[in-house]
C-alpha positions in Angstrom: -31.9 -21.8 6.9 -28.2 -20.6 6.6 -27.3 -24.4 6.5 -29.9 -25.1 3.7 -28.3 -22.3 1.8 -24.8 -23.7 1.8 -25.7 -27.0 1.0 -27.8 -25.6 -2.4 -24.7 -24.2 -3.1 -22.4 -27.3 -2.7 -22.6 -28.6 -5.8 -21.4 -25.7 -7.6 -18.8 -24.9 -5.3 -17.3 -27.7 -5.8 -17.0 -27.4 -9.8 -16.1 -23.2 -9.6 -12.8 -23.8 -8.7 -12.9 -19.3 -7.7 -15.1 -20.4 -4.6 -13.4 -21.0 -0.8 -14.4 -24.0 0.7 -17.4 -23.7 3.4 -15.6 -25.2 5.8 -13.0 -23.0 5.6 -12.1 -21.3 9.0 -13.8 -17.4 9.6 -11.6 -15.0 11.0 -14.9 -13.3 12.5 -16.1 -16.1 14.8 -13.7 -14.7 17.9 -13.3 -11.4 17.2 -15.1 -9.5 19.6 -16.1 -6.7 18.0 -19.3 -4.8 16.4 -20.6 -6.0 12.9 -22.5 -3.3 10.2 -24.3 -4.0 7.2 -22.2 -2.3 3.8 -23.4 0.2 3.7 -23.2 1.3 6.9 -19.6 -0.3 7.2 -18.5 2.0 4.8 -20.4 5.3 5.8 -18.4 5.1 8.8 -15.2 4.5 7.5 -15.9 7.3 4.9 -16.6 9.6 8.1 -14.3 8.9 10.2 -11.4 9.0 7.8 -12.5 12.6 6.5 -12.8 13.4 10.6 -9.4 12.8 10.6 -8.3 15.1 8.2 -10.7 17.5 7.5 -9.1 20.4 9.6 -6.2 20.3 6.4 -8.7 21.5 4.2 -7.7 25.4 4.4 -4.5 25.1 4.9 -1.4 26.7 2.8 1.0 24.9 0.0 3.8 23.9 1.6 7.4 22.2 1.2 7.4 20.6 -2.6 4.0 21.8 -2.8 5.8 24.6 -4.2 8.2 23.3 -6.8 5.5 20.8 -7.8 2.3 22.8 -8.5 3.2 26.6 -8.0 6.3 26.4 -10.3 5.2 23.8 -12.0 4.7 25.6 -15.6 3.0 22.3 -16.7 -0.4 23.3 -14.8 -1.0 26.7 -16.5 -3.1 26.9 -19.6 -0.7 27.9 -22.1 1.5 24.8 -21.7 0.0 22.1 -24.2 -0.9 19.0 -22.5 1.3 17.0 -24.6 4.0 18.2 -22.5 3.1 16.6 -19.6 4.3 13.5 -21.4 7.9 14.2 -21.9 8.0 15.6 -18.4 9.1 14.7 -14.8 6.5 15.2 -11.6 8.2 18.4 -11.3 7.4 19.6 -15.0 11.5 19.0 -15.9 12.5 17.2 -18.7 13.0 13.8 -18.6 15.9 13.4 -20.7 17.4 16.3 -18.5 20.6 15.5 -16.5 18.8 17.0 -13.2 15.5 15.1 -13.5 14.5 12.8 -11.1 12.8 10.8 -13.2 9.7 10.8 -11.4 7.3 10.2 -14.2 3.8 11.0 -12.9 1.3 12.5 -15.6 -1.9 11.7 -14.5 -1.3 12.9 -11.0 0.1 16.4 -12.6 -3.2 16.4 -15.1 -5.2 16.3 -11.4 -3.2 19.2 -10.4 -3.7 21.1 -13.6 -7.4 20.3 -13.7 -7.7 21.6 -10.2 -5.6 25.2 -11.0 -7.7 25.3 -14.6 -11.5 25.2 -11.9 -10.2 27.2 -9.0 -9.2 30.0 -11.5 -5.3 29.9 -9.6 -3.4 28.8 -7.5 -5.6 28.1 -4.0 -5.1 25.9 -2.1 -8.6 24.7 -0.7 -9.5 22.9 -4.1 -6.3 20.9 -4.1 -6.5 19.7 -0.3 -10.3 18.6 -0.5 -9.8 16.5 -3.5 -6.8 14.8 -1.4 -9.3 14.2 1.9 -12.3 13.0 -1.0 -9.7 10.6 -2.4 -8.1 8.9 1.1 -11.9 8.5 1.9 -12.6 6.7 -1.2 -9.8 4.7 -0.4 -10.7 3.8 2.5 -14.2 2.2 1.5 -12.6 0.4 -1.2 -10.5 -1.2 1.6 -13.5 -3.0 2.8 -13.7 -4.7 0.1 -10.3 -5.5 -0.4 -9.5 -6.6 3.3 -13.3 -8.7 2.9 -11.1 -10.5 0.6 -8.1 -10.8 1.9 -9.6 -11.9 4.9 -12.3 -13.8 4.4 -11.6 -15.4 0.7 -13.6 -14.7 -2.2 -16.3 -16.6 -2.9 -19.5 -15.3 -5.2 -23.5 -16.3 -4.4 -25.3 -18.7 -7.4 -26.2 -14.9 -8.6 -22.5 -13.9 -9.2 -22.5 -11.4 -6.0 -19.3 -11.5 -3.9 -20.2 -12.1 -0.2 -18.1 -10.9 2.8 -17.2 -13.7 4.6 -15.4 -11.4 7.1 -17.9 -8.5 8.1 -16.1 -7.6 11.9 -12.2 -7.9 10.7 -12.1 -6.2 7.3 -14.3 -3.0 9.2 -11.9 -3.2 11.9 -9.2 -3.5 9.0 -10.2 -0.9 7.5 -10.9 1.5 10.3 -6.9 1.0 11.3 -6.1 1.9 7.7 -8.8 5.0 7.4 -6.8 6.2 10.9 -3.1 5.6 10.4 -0.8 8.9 11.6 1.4 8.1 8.8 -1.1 9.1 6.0 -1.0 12.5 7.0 1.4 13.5 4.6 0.0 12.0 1.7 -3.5 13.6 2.7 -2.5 17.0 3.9 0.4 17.5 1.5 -0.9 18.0 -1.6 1.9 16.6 -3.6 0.8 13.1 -1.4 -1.7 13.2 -4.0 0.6 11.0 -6.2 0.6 8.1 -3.7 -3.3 8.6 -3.2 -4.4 8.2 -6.5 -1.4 5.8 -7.3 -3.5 3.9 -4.6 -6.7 4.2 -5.7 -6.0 2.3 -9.2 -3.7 -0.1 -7.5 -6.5 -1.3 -4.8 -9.2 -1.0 -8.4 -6.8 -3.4 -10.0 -6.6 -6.2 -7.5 -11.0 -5.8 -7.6 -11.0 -6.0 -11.3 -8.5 -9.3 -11.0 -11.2 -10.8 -8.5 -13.9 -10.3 -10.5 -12.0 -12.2 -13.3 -13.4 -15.3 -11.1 -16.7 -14.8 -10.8 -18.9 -17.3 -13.3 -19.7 -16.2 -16.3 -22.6 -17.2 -18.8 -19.9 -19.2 -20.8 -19.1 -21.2 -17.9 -15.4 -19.7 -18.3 -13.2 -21.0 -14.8 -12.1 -17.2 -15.5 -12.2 -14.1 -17.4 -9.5 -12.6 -19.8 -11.1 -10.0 -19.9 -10.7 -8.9 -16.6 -7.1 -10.0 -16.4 -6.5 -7.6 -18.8 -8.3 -4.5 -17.3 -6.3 -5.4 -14.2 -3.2 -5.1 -16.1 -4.3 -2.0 -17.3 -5.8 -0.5 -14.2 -2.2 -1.4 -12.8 -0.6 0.9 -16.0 -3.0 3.9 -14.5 -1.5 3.3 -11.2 2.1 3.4 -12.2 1.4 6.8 -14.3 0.3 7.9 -11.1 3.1 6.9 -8.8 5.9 3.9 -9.8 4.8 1.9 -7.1 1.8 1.3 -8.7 3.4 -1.9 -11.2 3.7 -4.1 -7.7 0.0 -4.7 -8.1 0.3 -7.3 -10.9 2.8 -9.1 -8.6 0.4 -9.0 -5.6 -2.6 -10.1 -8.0 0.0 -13.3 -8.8 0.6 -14.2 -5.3 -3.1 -13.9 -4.5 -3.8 -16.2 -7.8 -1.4 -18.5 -6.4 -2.3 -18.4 -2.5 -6.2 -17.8 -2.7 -7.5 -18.9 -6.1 -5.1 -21.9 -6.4 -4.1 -22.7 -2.6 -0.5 -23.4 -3.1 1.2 -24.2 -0.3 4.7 -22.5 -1.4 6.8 -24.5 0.9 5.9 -27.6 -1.0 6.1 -26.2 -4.2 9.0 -24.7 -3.2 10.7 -28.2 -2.6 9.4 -29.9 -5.5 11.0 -26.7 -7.7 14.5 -28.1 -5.4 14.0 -31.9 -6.3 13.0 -31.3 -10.0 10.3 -32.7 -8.7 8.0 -34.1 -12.4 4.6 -33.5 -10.2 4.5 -30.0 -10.3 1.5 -30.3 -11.8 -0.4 -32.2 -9.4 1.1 -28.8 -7.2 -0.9 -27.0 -8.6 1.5 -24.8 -10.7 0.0 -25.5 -13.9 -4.0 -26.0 -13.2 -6.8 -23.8 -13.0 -4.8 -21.7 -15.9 -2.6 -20.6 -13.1 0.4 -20.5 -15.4 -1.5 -18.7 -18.2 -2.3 -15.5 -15.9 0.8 -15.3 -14.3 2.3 -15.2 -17.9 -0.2 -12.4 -18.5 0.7 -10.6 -15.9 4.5 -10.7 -16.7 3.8 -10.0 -19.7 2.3 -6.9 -19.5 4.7 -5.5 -16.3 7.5 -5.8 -18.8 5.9 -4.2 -21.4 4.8 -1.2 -19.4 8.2 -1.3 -17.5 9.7 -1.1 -21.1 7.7 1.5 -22.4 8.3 3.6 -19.5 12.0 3.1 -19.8 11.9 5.0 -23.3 10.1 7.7 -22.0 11.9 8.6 -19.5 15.2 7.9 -21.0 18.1 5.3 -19.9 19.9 7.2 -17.4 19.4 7.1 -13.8 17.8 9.4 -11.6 20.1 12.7 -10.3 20.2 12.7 -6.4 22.9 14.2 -4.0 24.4 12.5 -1.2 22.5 15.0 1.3 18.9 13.1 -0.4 20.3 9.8 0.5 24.0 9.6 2.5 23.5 5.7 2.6 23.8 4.9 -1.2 26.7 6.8 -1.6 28.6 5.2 1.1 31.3 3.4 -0.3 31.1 0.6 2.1 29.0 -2.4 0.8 28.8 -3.1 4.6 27.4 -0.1 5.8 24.8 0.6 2.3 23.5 -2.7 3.7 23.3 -1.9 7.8 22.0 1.4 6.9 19.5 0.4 4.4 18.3 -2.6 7.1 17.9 0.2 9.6 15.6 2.4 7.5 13.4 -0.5 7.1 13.4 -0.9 11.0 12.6 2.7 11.1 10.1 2.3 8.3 8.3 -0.5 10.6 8.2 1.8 13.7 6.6 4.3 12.0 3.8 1.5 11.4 3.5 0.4 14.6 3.7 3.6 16.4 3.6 6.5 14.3 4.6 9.4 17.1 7.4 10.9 16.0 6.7 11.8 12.2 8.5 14.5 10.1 8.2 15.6 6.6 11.8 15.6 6.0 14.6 12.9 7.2 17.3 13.6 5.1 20.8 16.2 5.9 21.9 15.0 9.1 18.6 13.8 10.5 19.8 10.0 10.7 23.3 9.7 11.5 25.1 6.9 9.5 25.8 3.6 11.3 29.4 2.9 10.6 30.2 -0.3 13.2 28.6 -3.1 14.8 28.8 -1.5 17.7 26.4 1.1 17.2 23.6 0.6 19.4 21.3 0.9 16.9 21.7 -2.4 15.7 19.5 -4.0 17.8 16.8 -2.1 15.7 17.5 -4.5 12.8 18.2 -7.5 15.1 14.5 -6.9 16.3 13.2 -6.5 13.0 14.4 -9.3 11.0 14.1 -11.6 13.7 9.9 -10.8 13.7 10.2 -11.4 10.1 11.8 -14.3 9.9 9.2 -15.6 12.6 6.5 -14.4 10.7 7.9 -16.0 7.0 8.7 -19.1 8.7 4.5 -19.5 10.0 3.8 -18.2 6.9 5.7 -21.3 4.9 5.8 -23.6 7.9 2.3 -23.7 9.7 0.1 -27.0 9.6 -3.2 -24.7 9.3 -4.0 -23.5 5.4 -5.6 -20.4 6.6 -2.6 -19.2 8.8 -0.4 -19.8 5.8 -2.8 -17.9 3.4 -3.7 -15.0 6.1 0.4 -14.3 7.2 2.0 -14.8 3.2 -1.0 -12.5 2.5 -0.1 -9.9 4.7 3.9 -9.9 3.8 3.1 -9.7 0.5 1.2 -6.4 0.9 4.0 -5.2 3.2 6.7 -6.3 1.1 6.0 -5.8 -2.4 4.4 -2.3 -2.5 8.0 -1.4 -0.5 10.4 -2.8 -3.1 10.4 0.1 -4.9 11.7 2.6 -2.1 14.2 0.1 -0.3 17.2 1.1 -2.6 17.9 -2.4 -3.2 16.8 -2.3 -7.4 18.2 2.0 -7.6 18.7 4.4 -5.5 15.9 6.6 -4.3 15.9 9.8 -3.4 15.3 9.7 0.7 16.2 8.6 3.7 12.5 7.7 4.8 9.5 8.8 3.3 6.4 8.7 5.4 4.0 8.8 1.8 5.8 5.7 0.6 4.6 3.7 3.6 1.0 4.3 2.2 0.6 1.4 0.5 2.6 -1.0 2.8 0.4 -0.3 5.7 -2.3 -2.5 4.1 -0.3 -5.7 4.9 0.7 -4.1 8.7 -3.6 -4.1 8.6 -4.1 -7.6 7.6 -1.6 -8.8 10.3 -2.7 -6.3 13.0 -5.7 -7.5 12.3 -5.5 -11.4 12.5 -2.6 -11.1 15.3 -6.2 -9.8 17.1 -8.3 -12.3 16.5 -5.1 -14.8 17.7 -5.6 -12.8 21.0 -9.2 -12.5 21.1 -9.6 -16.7 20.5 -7.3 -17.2 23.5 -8.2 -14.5 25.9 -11.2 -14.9 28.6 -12.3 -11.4 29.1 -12.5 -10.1 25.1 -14.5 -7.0 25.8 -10.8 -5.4 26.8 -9.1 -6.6 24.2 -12.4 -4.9 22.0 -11.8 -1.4 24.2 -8.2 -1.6 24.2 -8.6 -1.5 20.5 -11.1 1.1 20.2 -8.8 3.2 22.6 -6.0 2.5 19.7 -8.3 4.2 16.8 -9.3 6.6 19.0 -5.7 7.8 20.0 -5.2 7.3 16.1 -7.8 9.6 15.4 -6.5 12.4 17.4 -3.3 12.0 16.8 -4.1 12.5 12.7 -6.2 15.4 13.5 -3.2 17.3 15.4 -0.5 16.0 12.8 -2.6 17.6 9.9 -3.1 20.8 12.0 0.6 21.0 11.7 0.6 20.4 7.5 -1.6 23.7 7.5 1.2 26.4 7.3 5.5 26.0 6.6 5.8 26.9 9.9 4.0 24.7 12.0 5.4 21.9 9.6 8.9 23.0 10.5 8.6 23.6 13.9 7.3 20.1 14.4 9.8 18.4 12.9 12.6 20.4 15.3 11.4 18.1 18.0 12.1 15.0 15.8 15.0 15.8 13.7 16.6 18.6 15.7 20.1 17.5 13.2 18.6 18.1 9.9 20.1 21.4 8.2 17.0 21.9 6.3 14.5 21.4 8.9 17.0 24.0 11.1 17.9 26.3 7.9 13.8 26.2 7.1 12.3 27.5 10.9 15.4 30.1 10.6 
């Protein structure tokens, strides 16, 4: 029956240029591991992810909680809303010398929505709205990882399927459970990055559904384009990393929708090659959307620059001792060594503290700091991954690793110091994001192991044993967000050389 079904659907496969091949390889097929209808997919992502963190619902305001929503004068009533405007995340004026320039207004209109129905400032209101929204999230990752992982292809009825029912739950269940999310769940001020989130995984849907068939017989939809590009405006209001969607919704265009193979493309671009047409660059309106997309990240990158003013950001060399080092050598090795840190938070998020700044990371100042082989280690599993990524015979490979770097690339670009300089060492909250490409490759680096090994049923436990260690290890890290306190005394343990952590538990 299943084979009957594909073959009434050949026809128009082959003319809706939005649909995967049949044929196509399915990451499920080796994966040892349980499948779930929807809806029952997503109940128990929704569940477990609140498991996680629902023991951070009581707890107090704490660290910038305190400068962002109980001094924040743009939350009370008697500030007019236009303010919030004109203002920075911390309710300072943009065009002040001081401001950080972190332009956030919808995530302070949250804030000031949740004082105006709680009658004050408590707490409880503000920390179940974060654990409602990195729930939410987490179902809409289903979705997203069904398509990231399994292609997107629609039934003759216009319904997207999910051609990847085992990898994008287990997918998701990793991203639901991550350690690192703690502080964007249980500190309220994370808020910013969860709802920054939310619009930025709604964008890349709306940008899908701009492939589904339409009456007209349209290849693709304006329309949708444009709500993307919009949806990715909302995310950016939110949090600035929200404006890296419309350059992920380009590289999926380019990978999934039009199959590139960038290494070809990329050596036709070298050879002035006249065929880059036949590539693939110009087909399918390929070139259009792209221009689309450009289009409208310029003109809310431009629009935000007037708001906020021309000047840069006001950070001290305590915020960020690495961009104010006057060494172009050592800016770089540090920089390459945050990211190193960055990724070992990913892969095992143990030691996490709400502050790494004053002290906590000593400067590397030679080559023969030991530290080094941190970056050695990192760039060398990136240049192995990039190199499969442009290199490997097998289409799906390509897709599934170029796919996965993107997500853990591009959401990052904003925080790696390399276009301005932020105002951190490391931020555990900007790694939100990112973590969705450490998913897609966690997750097919599996089902790599699964298609090789003979006894799969341990590699299936040993995995279960990760989410479960996951799980516990969230619910103690968000015990420790509940009160100043237990915040600063577990970050002693950590960065026992950070003045502020020390100055705070004295």
């Amino acid at each position: 029956q299943n084979c009957n079904h594909h073959n009434a659907e050949a026809s128009s496969s082959e003319q809706a240029f939005h649909r995967m091949a049949h044929t196509e390889p399915n990451l499920d097929h080796d994966v040892p591991w349980f499948i779930l209808p929807s809806y029952w997919a997503k109940t128990v992502v929704a569940l477990i992810s609140f498991l996680c963190f629902a023991n951070s619902f009581d707890g107090d305001f704490v660290f910038d909680d305190s400068e962002a929503i109980i001094n924040n004068k743009d939350l009370r009533a008697e500030t007019p809303l236009g303010d919030l405007w004109h203002h920075d995340f911390w309710g300072s004026k943009l065009s002040s010398n001081t401001s950080h320039k972190s332009y956030r207004p919808l995530t302070v209109l949250t804030f000031r929505i949740n004082y105006l129905f709680a009658g004050g400032f408590y707490p409880i209101g503000f920390h179940v709205v974060n654990i409602i929204l990195h729930c939410t999230i987490s179902v809409l990752m289903i979705d997203v990882f069904s398509i990231l992982l399994g292609g997107l292809q629609f039934s003759t009825k216009g319904r997207r399927l999910n051609l990847a029912p085992k990898t994008s739950l287990l997918a998701a269940l990793l991203f639901a459970v991550h350690p690192v999310h703690t502080e964007c769940v249980a500190g309220i001020v994370g808020r910013a990055d969860l709802l920054c989130a939310l619009f930025f995984l709604l964008s890349f849907l709306g940008y899908c559904k701009a492939f589904r068939e339409n009456k007209e017989g349209h290849n693709f939809s304006i329309f949708w384009v444009l709500v993307s590009v919009i949806l990715g405006a909302v995310a950016m209001l939110c949090k600035e990393q929200g404006i890296t969607i419309l350059g992920l919704n380009a590289v999926f265009d380019a990978l999934v929708i039009n199959k590139l193979n960038l290494l070809e493309l990329l050596q036709k671009l070298l050879h002035k090659d006249k065929s880059l047409e036949n590539a693939g660059l110009l087909r399918k309106g390929l070139l259009f959307r792209i221009t689309l997309l450009m289009s409208g990240g310029a003109s809310i990158l431009y629009i935000r620059w007037r708001i906020m003013g021309t000047g840069p950001p006001a950070f001290t060399e305590v915020d960020n001792p690495a961009s104010f080092a006057d060494s172009l050598f050592v800016r770089a090795i540090n920089y390459n060594y945050y990211y190193s840190l960055n990724a070992w938070l990913l892969l095992c998020p143990w030691w996490l503290c709400f502050d790494w700044s004053m002290g906590c990371i000593p400067l590397i100042k030679s080559v023969s700091d030991w530290r080094i082989i941190a970056l050695a280690a990192l760039w060398f599993c990136l240049i192995g991954l990039i190199c499969q990524a442009l290199c490997s015979e097998d289409s799906y490979k390509r897709r599934i690793l170029s796919l996965g770097l993107g997500f853990l690339i591009i959401p990052f670009l904003p925080a790696s110091n390399l276009f301005f300089r932020v105002g951190f060492v490391i931020a555990e909250r900007v790694i939100y994001l990112p973590s969705i490409g450490y998913c897609i490759l966690f997750t097919y680096g599996f089902s790599l192991l699964s298609k090789q090994a003979k006894k799969k049923k341990i590699l299936a436990v040993a995995v279960l044993g990760i989410l479960l260690i996951n799980v516990m290890r969230c619910a103690l890290r968000s015990s420790q967000w509940r009160s100043e306190e237990q915040l600063f005394r577990s970050a002693l343990s950590v960065c026992p050389l950070n003045a502020k952590v020390s100055h705070s538990c004295g």
